[in-house]
C-alpha positions as CSV (number, residue, x, y, z in Angstrom):
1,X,23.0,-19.3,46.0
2,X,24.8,-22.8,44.4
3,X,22.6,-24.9,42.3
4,X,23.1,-28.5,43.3
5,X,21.7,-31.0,40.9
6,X,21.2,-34.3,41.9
7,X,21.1,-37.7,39.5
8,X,19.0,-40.7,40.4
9,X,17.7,-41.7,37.3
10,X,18.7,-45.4,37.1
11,X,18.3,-46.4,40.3
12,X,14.7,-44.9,40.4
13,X,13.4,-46.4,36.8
14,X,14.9,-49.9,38.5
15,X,12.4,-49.3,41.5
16,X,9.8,-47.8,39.8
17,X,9.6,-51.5,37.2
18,X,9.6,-53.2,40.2
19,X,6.7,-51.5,41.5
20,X,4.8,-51.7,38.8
21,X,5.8,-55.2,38.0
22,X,4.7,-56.2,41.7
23,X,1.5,-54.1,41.6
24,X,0.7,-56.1,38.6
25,X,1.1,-59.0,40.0
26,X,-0.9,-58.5,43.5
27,X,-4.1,-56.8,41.5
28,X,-4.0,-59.6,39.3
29,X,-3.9,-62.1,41.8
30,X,-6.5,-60.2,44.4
31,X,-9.7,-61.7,44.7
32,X,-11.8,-58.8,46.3
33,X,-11.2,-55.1,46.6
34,X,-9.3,-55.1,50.0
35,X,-6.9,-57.8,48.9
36,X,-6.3,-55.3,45.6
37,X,-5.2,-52.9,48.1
38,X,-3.3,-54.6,50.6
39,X,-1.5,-56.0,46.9
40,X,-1.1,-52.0,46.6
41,X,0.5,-51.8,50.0
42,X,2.9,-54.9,49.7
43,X,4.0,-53.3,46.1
44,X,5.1,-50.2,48.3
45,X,7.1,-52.0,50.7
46,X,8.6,-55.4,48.9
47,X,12.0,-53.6,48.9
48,X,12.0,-53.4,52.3
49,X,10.6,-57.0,52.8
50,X,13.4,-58.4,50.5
51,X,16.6,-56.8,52.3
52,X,14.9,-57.9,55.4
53,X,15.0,-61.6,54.4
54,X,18.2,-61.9,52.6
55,X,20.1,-59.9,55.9
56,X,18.0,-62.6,57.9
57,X,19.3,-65.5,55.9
58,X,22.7,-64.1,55.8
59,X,22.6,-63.9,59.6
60,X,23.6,-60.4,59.8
């Protein structure tokens, strides 16, 4: 059996600020329970959300 290790470790504490840093910022700025979680949700998926736009305004 080979033992494979695998090293993410900077790329994942970068991620895992940003998600805290935008959860943060959507709770705080919710005003009722439902907006706390779709602040939850958009925390999840900003990544995604900012490659979209920057590709898009690149015009890739």
């Amino acid at each position: 059996m080979k033992n494979t290790i695998q090293q993410h470790g900077p790329s994942n504490t970068v991620y895992g600020m940003g998600f805290l840093g935008a959860v943060i910022y959507y709770i705080s700025h919710a005003t009722g329970f439902w907006m706390g979680v779709l602040g939850l949700l958009k925390a999840i998926f900003w990544p995604a959300c900012l490659v979209y736009e920057a590709l898009k305004a690149l015009g890739a």
